[in-house]
C-alpha angles and dihedrals in degrees: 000000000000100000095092130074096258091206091190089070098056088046085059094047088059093042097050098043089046080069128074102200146151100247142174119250102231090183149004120217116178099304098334125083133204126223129224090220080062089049098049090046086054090049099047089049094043086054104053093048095052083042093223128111125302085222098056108148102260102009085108096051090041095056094040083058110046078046091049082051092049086057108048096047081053089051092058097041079060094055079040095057083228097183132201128186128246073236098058094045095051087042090061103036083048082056089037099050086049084065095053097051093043092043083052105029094240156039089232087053108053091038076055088046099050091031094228135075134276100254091057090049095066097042086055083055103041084080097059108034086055089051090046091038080057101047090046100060098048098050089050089045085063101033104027090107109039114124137166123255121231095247090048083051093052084043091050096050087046085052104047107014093131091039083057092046115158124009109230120235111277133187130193119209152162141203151179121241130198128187116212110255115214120234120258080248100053098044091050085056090055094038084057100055096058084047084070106041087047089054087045090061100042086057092055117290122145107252096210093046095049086040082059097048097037114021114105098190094115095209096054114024092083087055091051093258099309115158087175120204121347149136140231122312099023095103136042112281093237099061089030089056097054091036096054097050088057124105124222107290101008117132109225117224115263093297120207131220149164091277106036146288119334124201093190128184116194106219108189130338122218106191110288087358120092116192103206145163132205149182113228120201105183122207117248114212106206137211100291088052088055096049096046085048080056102037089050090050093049084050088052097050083045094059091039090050098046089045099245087125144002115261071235095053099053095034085061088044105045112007121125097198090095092193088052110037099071090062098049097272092295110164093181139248113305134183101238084244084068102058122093111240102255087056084036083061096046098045102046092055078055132096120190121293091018130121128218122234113254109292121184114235128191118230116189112323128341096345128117145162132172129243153195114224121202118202104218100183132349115206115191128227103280134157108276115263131177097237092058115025095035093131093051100053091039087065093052095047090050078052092050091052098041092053094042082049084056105050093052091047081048094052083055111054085054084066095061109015109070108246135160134164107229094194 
């Protein structure tokens, strides 16, 4: 189905226009072609997560065919001025690029893997996650809506009741989540030392070479500091607002975020775009602030415990898991298989209606919190029914329609957009 972020693909764009080869042209759609180089990486990926052989009678066609169908809905969202915004694009390659670090463990290893930096890794991407942003949103614009009836989901369990087979185990569960505040005095320690190196560079210090000694933003120290070119909301306010009111050249105050202190130099300014560079001194906690995080948390399970609150109540109140805290904390229903190892952990020591005890968990690098976790309802494996399982087969039944919708709207765009397969 296209409606999902397919992230190998993304991997193989870095990877083909990383090579400057003589290649073979495997297919023409509208004004764009396809390799076979391309054809043969997809392949090859395909392949090794299905775990068959690259070499499987009818795995090549079938992958010519689903990229000849890429190309031809993002032909159509060009004669349909489908637009997407400079915004939308960093937004996804910033997403995008966090995958990447956490898929690989750092920035420094998957520059090593891909054999080029970071920065030009995002401008390799910026091509095709225009081009997939593009073909997204129409696609959602014509089949957005399209939802099974009741009767079709009854017809579709009917259909593929033995393809469906056993629903795996779910849970659904919350939390509340609290990141470690650093004390007045420690802040003032760390707030001071950008106060240096932002005086050290008003007497005469190179900013790209103090941004590469000090820095400690992980995507930009090794490029002197450089954020290169982007547009509102990309960054905290706090550090946009600041940013934004500098003038080419202009050095900002010692700017504080959520994640730390910022030295920031604006470089040039192209209408709403702003081409900057920044130190970043983050703030470390320390133990005491860990321990009163936890200390606060085991409070917390004690009230909840001894009814003095709901596990809702306090998520609303104290929670710092801001898209979850206005719902009590909830995270959603998940299959076990869905769940990362350290929540895995939690939530298999747990029986239904208890709370864990406060556990730390890691969120992007080099940030952290701890959290309680509350195990709201726990439903074993069983073979899928419609009684109890309804909203899950009528997803995949609104799945089933909207693909078989596709395909005809595919098959329609190949009467009226060139196209030929040269292989």
């Amino acid at each position: 189905m296209k409606f999902r972020i397919i992230l190998f693909f993304l991997f193989a764009a870095i990877n083909i226009y990383s090579q400057q080869v003589v290649d073979k042209i495997a297919a023409i759609v509208d004004n764009e072609i396809i390799l076979k180089s391309e054809v043969d990486y997809q392949v090859r990926l395909i392949a090794a997560q299905k775990k068959i052989d690259p070499s499987t009678p009818g795995l090549e066609q079938q992958v010519l065919n689903t990229m000849i169908d890429d190309k031809l809905a993002y032909a159509q969202a060009q004669l349909d001025s489908i637009d997407v915004s400079d915004d939308e694009v960093n937004a996804r390659i910033n997403y995008q690029i966090q995958y990447f670090e956490q898929q690989y463990g750092s920035k420094e290893r998957v520059e090593q893997i891909y054999g080029m930096s970071e920065e030009k890794i995002k401008r390799q991407l910026e091509e095709p996650i225009r081009k997939q942003l593009m073909v997204q949103k129409l696609e959602e614009k014509k089949f957005g809506n399209v939802s099974a009836t009741s009767l079709e989901v009854q017809k579709f369990f009917k259909t593929y009741k033995d393809s469906i087979g056993v629903i795996p185990e779910k849970v659904q569960i919350a939390h509340i989540f609290k990141v470690p505040k650093p004390s007045e005095e420690m802040k003032e320690v760390y707030r001071k030392k950008a106060e240096a190196i932002l005086d050290s560079i008003k007497h005469g210090a190179d900013f790209a070479a103090m941004a590469k000694k000090y820095s400690e933003d992980p995507g930009s120290a090794s490029a002197g500091g450089d954020l290169g070119w982007v547009g509102k909301g990309v960054f905290y306010p706090e550090f946009e607002a600041a940013a934004f009111a500098l003038k080419p050249g202009e050095l900002s105050g010692v700017v504080e975020s959520p994640v730390g202190f910022h030295i920031i130099q604006m470089i040039e300014r192209r209408g709403d775009k702003i081409h900057v560079r920044h130190i970043l001194i983050k703030i470390k906690t320390g133990d005491q602030a860990d321990l009163k995080a936890i200390e606060f948390l085991s409070n917390l399970r004690d009230s909840i415990m001894q009814g003095k609150g709901t596990f809702s109540e306090y998520a609303k109140k104290y929670s710092d898991d801001k898209q979850s805290a206005p719902f009590g904390g909830d995270l959603g229903t998940f299959y076990l298989n869905q769940l990362d190892q350290s929540m895995l952990d939690i939530v298999s020591k747990l029986k239904e209606g208890e709370i864990s005890f406060p556990k730390r968990v890691d969120y992007g690098s080099g940030n952290y919190g701890y959290h309680i976790v509350l195990l709201e309802k726990r439903t074993p494996q069983h073979e899928a029914s419609l009684d109890t399982d309804y909203n899950e087969i009528q997803k995949l039944a609104d799945q089933y329609k909207k693909q078989k919708e596709y395909e005809k709207w595919i098959e329609s765009l190949k009467d009226k957009i060139y196209w030929k397969i040269l292989l």
